[in-house]
C-alpha positions in Angstrom: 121.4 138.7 93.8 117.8 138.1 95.4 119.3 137.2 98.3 119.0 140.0 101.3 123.0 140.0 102.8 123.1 140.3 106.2 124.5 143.9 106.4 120.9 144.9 105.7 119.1 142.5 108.3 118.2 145.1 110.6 117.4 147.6 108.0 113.6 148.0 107.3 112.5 145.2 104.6 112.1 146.5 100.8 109.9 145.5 99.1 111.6 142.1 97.1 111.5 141.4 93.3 108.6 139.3 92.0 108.5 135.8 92.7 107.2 133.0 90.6 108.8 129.9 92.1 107.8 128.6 95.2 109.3 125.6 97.2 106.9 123.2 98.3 107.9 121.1 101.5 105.7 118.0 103.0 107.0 117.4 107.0 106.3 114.9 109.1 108.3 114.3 112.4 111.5 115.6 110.9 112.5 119.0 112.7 116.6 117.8 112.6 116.4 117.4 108.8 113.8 119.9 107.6 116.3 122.5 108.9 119.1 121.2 107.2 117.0 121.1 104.1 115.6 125.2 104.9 120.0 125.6 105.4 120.3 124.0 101.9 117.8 127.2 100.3 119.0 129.4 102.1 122.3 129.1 100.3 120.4 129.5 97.0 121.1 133.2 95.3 118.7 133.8 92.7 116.1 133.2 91.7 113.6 134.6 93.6 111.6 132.4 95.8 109.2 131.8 98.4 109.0 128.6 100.8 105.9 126.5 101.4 105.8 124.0 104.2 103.3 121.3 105.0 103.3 119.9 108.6 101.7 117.1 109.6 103.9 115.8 112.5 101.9 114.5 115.1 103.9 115.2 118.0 105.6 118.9 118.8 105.0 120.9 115.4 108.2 121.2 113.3 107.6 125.3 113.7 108.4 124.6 117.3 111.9 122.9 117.0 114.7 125.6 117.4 116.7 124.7 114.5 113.6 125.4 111.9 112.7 128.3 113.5 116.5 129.8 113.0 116.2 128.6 109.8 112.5 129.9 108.8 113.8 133.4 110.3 117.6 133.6 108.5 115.1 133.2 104.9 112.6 135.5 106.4 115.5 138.0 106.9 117.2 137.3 103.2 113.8 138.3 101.9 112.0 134.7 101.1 108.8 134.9 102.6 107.8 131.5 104.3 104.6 129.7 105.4 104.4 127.1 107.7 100.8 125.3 107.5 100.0 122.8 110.1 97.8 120.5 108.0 95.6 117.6 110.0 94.8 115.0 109.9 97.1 113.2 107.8 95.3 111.3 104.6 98.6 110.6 103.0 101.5 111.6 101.1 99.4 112.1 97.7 96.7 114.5 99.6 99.7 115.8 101.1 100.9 117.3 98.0 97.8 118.0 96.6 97.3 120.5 99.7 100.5 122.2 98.8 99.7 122.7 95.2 96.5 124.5 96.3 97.6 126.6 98.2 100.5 128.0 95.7 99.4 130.6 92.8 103.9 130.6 91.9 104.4 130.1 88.2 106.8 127.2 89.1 106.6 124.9 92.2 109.6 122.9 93.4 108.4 119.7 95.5 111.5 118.9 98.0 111.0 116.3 100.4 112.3 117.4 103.5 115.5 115.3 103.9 117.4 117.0 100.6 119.8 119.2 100.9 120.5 121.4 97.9 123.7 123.0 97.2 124.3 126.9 96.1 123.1 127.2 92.4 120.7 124.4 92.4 117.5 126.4 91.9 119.1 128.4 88.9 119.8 125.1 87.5 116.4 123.8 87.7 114.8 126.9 86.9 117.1 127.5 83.5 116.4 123.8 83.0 112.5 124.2 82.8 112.5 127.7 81.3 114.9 126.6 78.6 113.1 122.8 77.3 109.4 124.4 78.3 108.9 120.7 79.5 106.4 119.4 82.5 109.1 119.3 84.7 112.9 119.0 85.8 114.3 117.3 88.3 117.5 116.7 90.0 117.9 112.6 91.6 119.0 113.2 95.0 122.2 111.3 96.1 123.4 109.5 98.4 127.1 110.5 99.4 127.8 107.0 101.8 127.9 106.1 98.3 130.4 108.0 96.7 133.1 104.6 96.7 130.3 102.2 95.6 130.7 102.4 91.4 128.0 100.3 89.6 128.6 101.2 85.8 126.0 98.2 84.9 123.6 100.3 86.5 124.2 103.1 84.2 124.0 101.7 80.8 120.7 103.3 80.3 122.2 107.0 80.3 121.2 108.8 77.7 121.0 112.4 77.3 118.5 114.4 75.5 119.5 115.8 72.2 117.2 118.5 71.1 113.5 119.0 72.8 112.4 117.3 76.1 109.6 115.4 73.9 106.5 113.5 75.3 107.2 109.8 76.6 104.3 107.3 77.8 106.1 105.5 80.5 104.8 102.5 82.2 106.5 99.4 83.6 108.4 97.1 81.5 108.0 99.9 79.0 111.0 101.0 76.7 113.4 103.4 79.1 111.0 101.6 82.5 115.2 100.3 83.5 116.2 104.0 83.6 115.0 103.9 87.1 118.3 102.3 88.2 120.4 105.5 87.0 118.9 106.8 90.3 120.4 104.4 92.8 122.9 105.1 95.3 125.4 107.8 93.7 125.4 106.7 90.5 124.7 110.5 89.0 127.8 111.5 90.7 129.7 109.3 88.6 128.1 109.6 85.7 128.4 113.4 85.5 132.4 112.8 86.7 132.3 110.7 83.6 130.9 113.2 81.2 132.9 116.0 82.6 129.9 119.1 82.5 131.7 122.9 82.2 131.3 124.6 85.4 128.1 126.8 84.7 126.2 124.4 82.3 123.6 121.4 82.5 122.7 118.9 81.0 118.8 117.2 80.4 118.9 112.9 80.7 116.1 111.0 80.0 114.1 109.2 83.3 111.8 106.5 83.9 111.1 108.8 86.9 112.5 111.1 89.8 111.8 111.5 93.2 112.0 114.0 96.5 113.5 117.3 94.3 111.2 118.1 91.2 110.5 121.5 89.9 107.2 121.8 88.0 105.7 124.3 85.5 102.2 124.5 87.7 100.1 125.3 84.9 100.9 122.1 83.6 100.7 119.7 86.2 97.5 121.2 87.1 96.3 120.6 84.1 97.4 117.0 84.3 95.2 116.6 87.1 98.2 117.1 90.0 97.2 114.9 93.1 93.9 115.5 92.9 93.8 111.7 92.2 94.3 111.2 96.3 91.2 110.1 97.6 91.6 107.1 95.3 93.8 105.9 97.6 94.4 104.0 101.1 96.3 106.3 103.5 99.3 104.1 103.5 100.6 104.7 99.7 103.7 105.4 97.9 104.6 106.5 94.5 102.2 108.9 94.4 104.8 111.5 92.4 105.5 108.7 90.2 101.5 108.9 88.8 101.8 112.4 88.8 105.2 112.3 86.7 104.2 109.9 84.2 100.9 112.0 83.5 103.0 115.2 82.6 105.7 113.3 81.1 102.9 111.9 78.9 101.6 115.1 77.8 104.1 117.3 78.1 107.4 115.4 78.9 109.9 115.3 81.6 113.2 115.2 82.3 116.5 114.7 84.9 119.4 117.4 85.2 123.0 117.2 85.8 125.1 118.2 87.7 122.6 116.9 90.6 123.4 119.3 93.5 120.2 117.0 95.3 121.5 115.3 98.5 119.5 112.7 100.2 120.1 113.1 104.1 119.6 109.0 104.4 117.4 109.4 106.7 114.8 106.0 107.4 111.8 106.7 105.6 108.4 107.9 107.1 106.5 105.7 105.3 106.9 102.5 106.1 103.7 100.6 104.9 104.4 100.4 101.4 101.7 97.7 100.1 100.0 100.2 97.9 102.1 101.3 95.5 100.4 104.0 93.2 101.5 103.6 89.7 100.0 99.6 90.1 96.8 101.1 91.5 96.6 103.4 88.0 98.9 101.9 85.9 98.9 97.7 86.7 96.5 95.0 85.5 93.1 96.4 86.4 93.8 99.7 87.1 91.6 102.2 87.6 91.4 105.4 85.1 94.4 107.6 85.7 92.8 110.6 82.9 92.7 113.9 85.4 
């Protein structure tokens, strides 16, 4: 276990085992639920990892809230080494992410959106996921549990589970496997996977239209897809800026959900409220501009 128990917090650190996956967190005025989501990896056992956050609050920086602090300090004592980055001004969620992936050299970079919480195991998923398909990316849908009574089996008649290789997919909208996005709504992974019945240790790879807020990347390959770089094409106010990025790697190198999703969404109201712009129509709609890296 990479984890450092806390019999040995007051011992003199050793030097940790290599790490090649780093978490990469975007903040913005949400100390209460970034520490639950820094509680939610430091319940994660192995692998090894480091923690990247991205601040851009622009009140009291989240480093100065108490509950993040106990929380940046408990992984700083279990061995994860953390950086906090207070990042200004703010240009948008795109640039956002595009400052994060700069600043990581890791092998494999998690995005998680700083209202998940992930339960224990949920990083060895993703990272056997990605180093077993050698896709773009995995991902696990975050759910919501106020959800947990609402069944909508219409929504999940698009299910379907990869058999054999994560293969390339050119997704657009109103493209073939575009109505997968409704497997994503409200809990309806939950009940799929209670469906399907998964063994206690295993996973399995579903195909996506496209994921949000917990994605684990192979870096090497999103980079080469061009990442975020595509940013200053775009107004500050934006969303579905991970949706250009997915559909780029999903194109070249494919992509793909995981269950069982361990991903819970905090339902939180959303920080970006002005959602006129809407990226994939800015790349992908009538008249779009070139979305090539």
């Amino acid at each position: 276990m990479s984890r450092r128990p806390s019999r040995d917090w007051a011992l003199p650190p050793a030097e940790g085992p290599a790490t090649d996956l780093e978490v990469l967190i975007p903040t913005f005025e949400r100390p209460a639920e970034l520490g639950v989501t820094l509680a939610g990896l430091a319940a994660q056992d192995d692998p090894p990892f480091s923690v990247l956050i991205s601040d851009q609050s622009a009140g009291t920086p989240a480093s100065e809230a108490p509950a993040v602090t106990a929380m940046v300090r408990v992984l700083q004592a279990q061995g994860r080494p953390v950086r906090m980055l207070r990042h200004q001004p703010a240009r948008g969620m795109a640039e956002q992410r595009d400052f994060l992936l700069g600043r990581s050299n890791a092998r494999l970079v998690l995005f998680l959106d700083d209202d998940v919480w992930l339960e224990p195991g949920m990083l060895r998923r993703l990272t056997a996921a990605i180093d077993t398909l050698h896709c773009g990316f995995v991902g696990a849908a975050v759910q919501g549990l106020s959800y947990l009574d609402d069944e909508r089996p219409h929504e999940r008649e698009a299910f379907e589970a990869w058999q054999g290789p994560v293969a390339p997919e050119r997704m657009r909208q109103g493209a073939p496997g575009f109505d997968r996005w409704r497997l994503h709504n409200a809990a309806n992974l939950l009940h799929q996977q209670a469906l399907i019945g998964l063994p206690d240790d295993g996973w399995l790879a579903y195909k996506i239209a496209w994921l949000g807020a917990c994605v684990l990347y192979d870096s090497a390959k999103l980079v080469d897809c061009g990442g975020f770089g595509f940013w200053p094409q775009l107004p500050r106010e934006h969303s579905g800026e991970d949706v250009v990025a997915e559909w780029r790697v999903m194109e070249r190198y494919g992509g793909a959900g995981i269950l069982p999703t361990g991903a819970v969404h905090l339902e939180s109201p959303t920080t970006i409220e002005d959602r006129r712009v809407d990226a994939p129509d800015v790349f992908f709609g009538p008249g779009a501009r070139s979305a090539a890296p």
